[in-house]
C-alpha positions as CSV (number, residue, x, y, z in Angstrom):
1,X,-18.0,31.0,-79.2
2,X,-18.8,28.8,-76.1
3,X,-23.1,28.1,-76.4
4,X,-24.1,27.6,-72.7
5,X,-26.9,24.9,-73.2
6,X,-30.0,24.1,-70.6
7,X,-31.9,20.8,-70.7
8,X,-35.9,21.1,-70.0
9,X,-37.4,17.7,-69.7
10,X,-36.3,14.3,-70.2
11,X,-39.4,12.5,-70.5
12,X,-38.5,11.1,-73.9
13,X,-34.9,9.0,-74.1
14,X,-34.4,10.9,-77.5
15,X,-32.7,13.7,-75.5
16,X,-30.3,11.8,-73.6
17,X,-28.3,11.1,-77.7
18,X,-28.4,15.5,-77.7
19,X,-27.4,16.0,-73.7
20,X,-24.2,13.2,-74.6
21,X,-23.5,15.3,-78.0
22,X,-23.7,18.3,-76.6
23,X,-21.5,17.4,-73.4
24,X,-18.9,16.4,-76.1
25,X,-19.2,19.4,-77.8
26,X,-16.3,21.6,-78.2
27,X,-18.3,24.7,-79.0
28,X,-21.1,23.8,-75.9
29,X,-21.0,23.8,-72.4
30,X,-24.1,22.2,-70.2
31,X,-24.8,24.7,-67.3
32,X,-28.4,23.5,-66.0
33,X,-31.2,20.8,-66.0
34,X,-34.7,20.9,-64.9
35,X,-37.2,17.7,-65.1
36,X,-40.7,18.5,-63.7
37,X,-41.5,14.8,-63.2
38,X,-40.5,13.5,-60.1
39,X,-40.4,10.1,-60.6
40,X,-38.1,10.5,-64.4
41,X,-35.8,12.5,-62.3
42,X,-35.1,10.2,-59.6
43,X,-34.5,7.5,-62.2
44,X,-32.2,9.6,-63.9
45,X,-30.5,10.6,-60.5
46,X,-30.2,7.3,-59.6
47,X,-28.6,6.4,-63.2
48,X,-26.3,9.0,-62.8
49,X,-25.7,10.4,-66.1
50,X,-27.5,13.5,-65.9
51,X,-27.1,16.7,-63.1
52,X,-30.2,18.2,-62.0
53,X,-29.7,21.9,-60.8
54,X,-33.1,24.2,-61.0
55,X,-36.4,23.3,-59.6
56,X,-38.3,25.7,-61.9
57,X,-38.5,26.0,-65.2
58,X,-38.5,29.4,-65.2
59,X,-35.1,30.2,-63.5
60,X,-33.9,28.3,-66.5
61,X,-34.2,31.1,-68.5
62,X,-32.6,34.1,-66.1
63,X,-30.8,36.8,-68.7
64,X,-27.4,35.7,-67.9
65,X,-27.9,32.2,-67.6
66,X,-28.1,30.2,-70.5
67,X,-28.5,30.7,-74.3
68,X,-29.8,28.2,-75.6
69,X,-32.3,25.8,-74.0
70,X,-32.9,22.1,-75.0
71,X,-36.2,20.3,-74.5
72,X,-37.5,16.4,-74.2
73,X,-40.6,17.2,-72.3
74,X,-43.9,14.8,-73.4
75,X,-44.8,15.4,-76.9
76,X,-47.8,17.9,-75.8
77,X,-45.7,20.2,-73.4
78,X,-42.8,21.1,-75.9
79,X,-44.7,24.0,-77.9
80,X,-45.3,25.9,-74.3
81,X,-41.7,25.2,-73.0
82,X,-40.3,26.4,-76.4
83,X,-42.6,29.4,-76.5
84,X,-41.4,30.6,-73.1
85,X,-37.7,29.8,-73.8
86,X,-38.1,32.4,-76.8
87,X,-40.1,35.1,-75.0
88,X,-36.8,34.9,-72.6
89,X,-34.7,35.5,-75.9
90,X,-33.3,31.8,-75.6
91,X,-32.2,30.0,-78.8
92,X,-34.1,26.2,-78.8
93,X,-33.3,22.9,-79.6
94,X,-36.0,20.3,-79.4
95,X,-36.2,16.9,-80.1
96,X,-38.4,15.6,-82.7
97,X,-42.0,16.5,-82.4
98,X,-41.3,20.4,-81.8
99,X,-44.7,20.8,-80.8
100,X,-47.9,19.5,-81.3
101,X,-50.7,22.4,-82.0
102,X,-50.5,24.5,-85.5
103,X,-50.9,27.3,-83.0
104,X,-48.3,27.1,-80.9
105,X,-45.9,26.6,-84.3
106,X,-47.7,29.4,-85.4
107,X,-46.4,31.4,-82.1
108,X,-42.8,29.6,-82.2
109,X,-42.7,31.0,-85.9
110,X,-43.2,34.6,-85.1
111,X,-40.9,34.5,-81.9
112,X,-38.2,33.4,-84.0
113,X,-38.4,35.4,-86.9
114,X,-39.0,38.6,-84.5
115,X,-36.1,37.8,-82.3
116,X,-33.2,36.7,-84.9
117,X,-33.7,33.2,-82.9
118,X,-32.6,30.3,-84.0
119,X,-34.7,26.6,-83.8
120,X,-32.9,23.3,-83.8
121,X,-34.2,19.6,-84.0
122,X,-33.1,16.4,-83.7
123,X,-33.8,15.7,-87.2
124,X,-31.0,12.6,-87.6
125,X,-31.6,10.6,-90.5
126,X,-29.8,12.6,-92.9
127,X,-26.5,11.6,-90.9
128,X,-27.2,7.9,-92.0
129,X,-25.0,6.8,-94.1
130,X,-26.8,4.8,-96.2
131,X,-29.2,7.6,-96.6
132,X,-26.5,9.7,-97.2
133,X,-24.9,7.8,-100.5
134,X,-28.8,6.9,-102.0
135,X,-28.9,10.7,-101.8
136,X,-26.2,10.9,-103.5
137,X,-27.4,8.1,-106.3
138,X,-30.4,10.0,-106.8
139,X,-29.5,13.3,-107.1
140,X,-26.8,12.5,-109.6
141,X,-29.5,10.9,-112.1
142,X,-28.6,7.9,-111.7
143,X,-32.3,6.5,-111.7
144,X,-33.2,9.4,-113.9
145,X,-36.3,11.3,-112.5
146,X,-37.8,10.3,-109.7
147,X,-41.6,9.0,-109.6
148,X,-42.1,7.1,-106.4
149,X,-40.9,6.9,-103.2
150,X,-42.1,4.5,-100.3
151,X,-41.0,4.4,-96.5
152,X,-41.7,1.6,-94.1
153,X,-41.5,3.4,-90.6
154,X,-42.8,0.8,-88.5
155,X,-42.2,0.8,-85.2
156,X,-42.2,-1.9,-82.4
157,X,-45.4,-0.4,-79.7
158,X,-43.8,-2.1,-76.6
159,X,-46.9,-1.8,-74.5
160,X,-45.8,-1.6,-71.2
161,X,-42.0,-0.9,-71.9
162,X,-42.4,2.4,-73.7
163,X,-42.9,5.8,-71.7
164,X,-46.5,5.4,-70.2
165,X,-47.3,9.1,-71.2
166,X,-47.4,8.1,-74.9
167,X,-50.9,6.4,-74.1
168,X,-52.3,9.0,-71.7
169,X,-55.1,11.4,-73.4
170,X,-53.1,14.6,-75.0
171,X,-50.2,13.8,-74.2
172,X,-49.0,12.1,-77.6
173,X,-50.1,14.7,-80.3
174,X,-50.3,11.6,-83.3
175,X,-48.1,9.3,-84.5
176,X,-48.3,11.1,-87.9
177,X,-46.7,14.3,-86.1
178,X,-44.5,12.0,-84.2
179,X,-43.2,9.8,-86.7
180,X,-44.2,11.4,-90.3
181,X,-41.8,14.5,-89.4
182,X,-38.9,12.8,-90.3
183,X,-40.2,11.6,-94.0
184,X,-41.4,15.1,-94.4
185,X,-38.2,15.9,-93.7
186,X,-36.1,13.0,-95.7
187,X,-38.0,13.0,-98.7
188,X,-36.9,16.5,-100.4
189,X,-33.6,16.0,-98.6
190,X,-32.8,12.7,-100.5
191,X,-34.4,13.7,-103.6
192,X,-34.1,17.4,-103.9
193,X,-38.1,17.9,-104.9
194,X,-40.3,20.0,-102.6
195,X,-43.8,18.8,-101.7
196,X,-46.5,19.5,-103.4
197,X,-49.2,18.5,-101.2
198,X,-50.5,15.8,-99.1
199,X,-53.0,13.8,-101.1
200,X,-54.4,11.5,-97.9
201,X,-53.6,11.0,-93.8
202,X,-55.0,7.8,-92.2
203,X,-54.6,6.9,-88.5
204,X,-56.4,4.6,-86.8
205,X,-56.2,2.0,-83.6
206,X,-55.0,-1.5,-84.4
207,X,-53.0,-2.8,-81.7
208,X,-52.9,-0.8,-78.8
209,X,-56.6,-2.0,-78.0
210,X,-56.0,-0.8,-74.4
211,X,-55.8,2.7,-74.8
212,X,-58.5,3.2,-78.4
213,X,-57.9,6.9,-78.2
214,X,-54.2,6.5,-79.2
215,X,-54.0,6.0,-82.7
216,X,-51.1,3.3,-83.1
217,X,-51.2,2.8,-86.8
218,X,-50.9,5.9,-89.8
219,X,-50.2,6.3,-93.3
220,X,-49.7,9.2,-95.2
221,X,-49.9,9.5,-99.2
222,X,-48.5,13.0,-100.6
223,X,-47.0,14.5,-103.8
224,X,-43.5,15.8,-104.5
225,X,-42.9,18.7,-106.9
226,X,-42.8,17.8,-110.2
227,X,-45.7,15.0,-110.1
228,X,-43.5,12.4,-108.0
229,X,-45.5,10.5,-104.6
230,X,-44.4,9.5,-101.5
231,X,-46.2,6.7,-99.7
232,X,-45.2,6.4,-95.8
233,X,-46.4,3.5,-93.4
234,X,-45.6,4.6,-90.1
235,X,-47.3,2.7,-87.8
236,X,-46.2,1.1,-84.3
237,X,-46.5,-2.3,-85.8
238,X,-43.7,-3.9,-86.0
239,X,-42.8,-7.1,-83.4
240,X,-42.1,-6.0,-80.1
241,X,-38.3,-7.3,-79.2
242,X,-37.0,-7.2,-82.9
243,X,-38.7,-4.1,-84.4
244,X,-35.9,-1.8,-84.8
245,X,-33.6,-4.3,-85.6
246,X,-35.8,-5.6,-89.0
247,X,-35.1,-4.7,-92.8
248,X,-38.7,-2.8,-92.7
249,X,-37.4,-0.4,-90.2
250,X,-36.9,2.8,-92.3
251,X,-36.6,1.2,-95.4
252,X,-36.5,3.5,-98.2
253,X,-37.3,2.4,-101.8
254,X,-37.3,5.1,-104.6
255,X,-37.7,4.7,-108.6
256,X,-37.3,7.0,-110.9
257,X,-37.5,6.5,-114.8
258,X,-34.1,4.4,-115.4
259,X,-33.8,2.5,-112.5
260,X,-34.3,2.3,-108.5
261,X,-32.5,2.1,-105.6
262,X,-33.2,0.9,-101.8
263,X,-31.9,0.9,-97.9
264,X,-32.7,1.2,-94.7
265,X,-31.1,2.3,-91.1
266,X,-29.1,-0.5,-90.4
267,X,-27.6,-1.3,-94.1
268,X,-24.1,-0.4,-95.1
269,X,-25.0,-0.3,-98.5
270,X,-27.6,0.6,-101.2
271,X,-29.1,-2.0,-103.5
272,X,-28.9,0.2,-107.1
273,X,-30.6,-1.6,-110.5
274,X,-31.4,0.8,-113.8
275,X,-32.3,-0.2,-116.8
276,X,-28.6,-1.0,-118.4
277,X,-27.8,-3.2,-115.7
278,X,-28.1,-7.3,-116.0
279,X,-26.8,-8.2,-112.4
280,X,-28.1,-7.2,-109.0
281,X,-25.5,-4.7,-106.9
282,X,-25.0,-2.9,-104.1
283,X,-22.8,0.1,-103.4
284,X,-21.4,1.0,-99.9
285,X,-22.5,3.1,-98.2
286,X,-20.8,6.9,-97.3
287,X,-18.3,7.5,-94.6
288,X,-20.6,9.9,-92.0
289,X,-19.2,13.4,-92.2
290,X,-18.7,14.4,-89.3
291,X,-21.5,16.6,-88.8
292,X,-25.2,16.5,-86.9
293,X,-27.9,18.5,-86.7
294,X,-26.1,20.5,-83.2
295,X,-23.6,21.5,-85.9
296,X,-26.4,23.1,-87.6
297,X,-28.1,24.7,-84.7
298,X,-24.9,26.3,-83.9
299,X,-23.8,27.4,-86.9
300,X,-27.0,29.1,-87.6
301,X,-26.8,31.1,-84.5
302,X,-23.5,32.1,-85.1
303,X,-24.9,32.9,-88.6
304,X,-22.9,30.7,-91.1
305,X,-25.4,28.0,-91.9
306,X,-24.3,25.0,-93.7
307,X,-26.0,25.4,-97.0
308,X,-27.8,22.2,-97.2
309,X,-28.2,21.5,-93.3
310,X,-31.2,21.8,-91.1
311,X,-32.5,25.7,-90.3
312,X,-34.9,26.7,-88.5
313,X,-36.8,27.9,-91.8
314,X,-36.3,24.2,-92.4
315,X,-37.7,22.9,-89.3
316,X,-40.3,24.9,-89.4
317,X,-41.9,24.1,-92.9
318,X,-41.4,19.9,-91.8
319,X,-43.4,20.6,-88.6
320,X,-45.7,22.3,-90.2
321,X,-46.4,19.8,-92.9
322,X,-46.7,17.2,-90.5
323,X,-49.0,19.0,-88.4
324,X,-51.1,19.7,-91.4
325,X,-51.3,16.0,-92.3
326,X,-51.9,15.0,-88.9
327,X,-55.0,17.4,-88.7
328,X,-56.0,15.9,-92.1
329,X,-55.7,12.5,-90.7
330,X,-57.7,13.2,-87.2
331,X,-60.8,14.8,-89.2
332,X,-60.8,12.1,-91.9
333,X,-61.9,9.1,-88.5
C-alpha cells in the first residue's frame, strides 16, 4: 500500500526530519505542499529542498488527492488544519504540539474515532537509543520498582535565532504543551506505569524579558501509577550556542528501590548502579530498530499496529495530559 502524503505548513523545522523520512519511505509518496507564509516559503524555495504545488489549503484535501496530510504550521494553527484535514476524511500526521486548545483535541478526538482515522506525531525519543536500553534496564527490574524519575529538558531560547512566531501573542500555546508532551509521553514508555495525576504546573518569564507574555521557563511535578513521581524542568534555559549539545539536555535519571540508572540524548550508554554493585558502570546503549513513529502512523492505518508503538489512542491521552497541565500551569500565575 502506497500512502500519498501532503505537507501543510513548514513554519517549524521539526517537519523538514518527517518530509526527508517520508520522501525515503518505501510505503509513501509526497504528492503536494502548501505554506501559507510567504516569506518561509520563499526561503524554503530558495533552499531547494522542498516543492511547493497548491496555493490553498483547501485543495490539499480534494477526494482523490491525498490520504494522509502532514502539518508544521505555528503551534496555535495545527488544531484547525488537523480538524479540516479529518472533516475531508484525511489521515494526520503532526509534529509535536498537535494542537494547542482542549477543544479543538476534544474535536480531533471525535473526528478520529467517528471516521476510523488514524493520528500520528512526531513523538521521537523513544527511537533514542539510549532511551531505548534504560527502558529496557527498568522494565526488567533491574532497579526494582520505580519511585522517582527526573528530566532536565532545558532548552537553549536563542532570542533572535529561533522562529519569531514563538514570541508573538497566541501563537506558542506554552512551553509545558510544547515541550512537556514528550515526558508525558516518555515516562510510562520507559517505565511501563500510567499517570496518575499531575500534582503541580509552574510557568513563568525568566529570560525572555522582551516578550513577558511568553512564558520561557516551566516545571511540572506529577504522579505515576503505583505512587512513583516524575519531576520535569523544561525550561528554555539552557546557554544559547551549546544548549543542545550539554549533558542536561534530556537527561533522564530514574531510581527505583535497588538501584538507579541515568542518560541523556547524546549518550551511548547508561550509567546503571543498585544496591549489589561496588564499582560505577555503564552499559551501551541499543542498536536503533529500525523503526519511527511514520512506521507507526502507517501501520495503524493499514490496521496492524505495532503493539507497543505510538497510536493515535496514544497520542491522544499525551496531548491531552499536557494540555491539562498547561491549563493547570496558566491559572496557577
Amino acid at each position: 500500500m502506497t500512502h500519498r502524503l501532503a505537507f501543510a505548513g513548514f513554519r517549524h523545522p521539526h517537519i523538514l526530519a518527517l518530509w526527508r523520512l517520508a520522501k525515503t519511505h518505501p510505503a509513501c509518496e509526497i504528492v503536494g505542499a502548501w505554506e501559507g507564509d510567504p516569506e518561509t516559503r520563499a526561503r524554503l524555495e530558495g533552499e531547494g529542498e522542498v516543492a511547493f504545488t497548491h496555493e490553498d489549503f483547501a485543495d490539499l484535501l480534494q477526494p482523490d488527492f491525498c490520504t494522509a496530510v502532514a502539518i508544521g504550521d505555528v503551534y496555535a494553527r495545527r488544531g484547525s488544519l488537523a480538524i479540516s484535514a479529518l472533516r475531508a476524511g484525511k489521515h494526520v500526521i503532526s509534529d509535536k504540539p498537535v494542537c494547542t486548545e482542549l477543544g479543538d483535541l476534544d474535536e480531533i478526538a471525535d473526528l478520529v474515532r467517528g471516521g476510523r482515522l488514524c493520528l500520528g506525531a512526531q513523538l521521537d525519543l523513544v527511537e533514542n537509543r539510549a532511551f531505548l536500553k534504560m527502558r529496557s534496564i527498568i522494565q526488567s527490574g533491574r532497579i526494582g520498582r520505580v519511585c522517582t524519575m527526573n528530566v532536565s529538558a532545558q532548552h537553549p531560547l536563542r532570542m533572535g535565532t529561533r522562529a519569531g512566531w514563538y514570541f508573538e501573542p497566541g501563537q506558542h500555546g506554552g512551553t509545558i504543551n510544547d515541550i512537556g508532551v514528550h515526558v508525558f509521553h516518555l515516562a510510562p514508555w520507559l517505565t511501563g506505569l500510567s499517570w496518575d495525576h499531575v500534582v503541580d504546573a509552574r510557568e513563568w518569564n525568566a529570560k525572555a524579558v522582551e516578550t513577558p507574555h511568553f512564558m520561557d521557563c516551566a516545571q511540572v511535578y506529577g504522579v505515576l501509577e503505583g505512587g512513583a513521581t516524575c519531576f520535569a524542568d523544561l525550561s528554555y534555559l539552557a546557554p544559547d550556542h551549546l544548549g543542545y549539545d550539554l549533558p542536561q539536555y534530556w537527561r533522564v535519571t530514574v531510581h527505583g528501590t535497588r538501584g538507579m540508572c541515568e542518560t541523556g540524548y547524546s549518550n551511548d550508554t547508561v550509567f546503571l548502579a543498585t544496591d549489589e554493585d561496588e564499582i560505577l558502570h555503564y552499559e551501551p546503549a541499543l542498536e536503533v530498530p529500525g523503526r519511527s513513529y511514520l512506521d507507526d502512523f502507517f501501520d495503524e492505518i493499514a490496521g496492524t499496529p505495532r503493539q507497543d508503538g505510538l497510536s493515535t489512542e496514544s497520542i491522544l491521552s499525551v496531548s491531552r495530559l499536557a494540555l491539562e497541565a498547561q491549563r493547570q500551569a496558566s491559572r496557577s500565575r
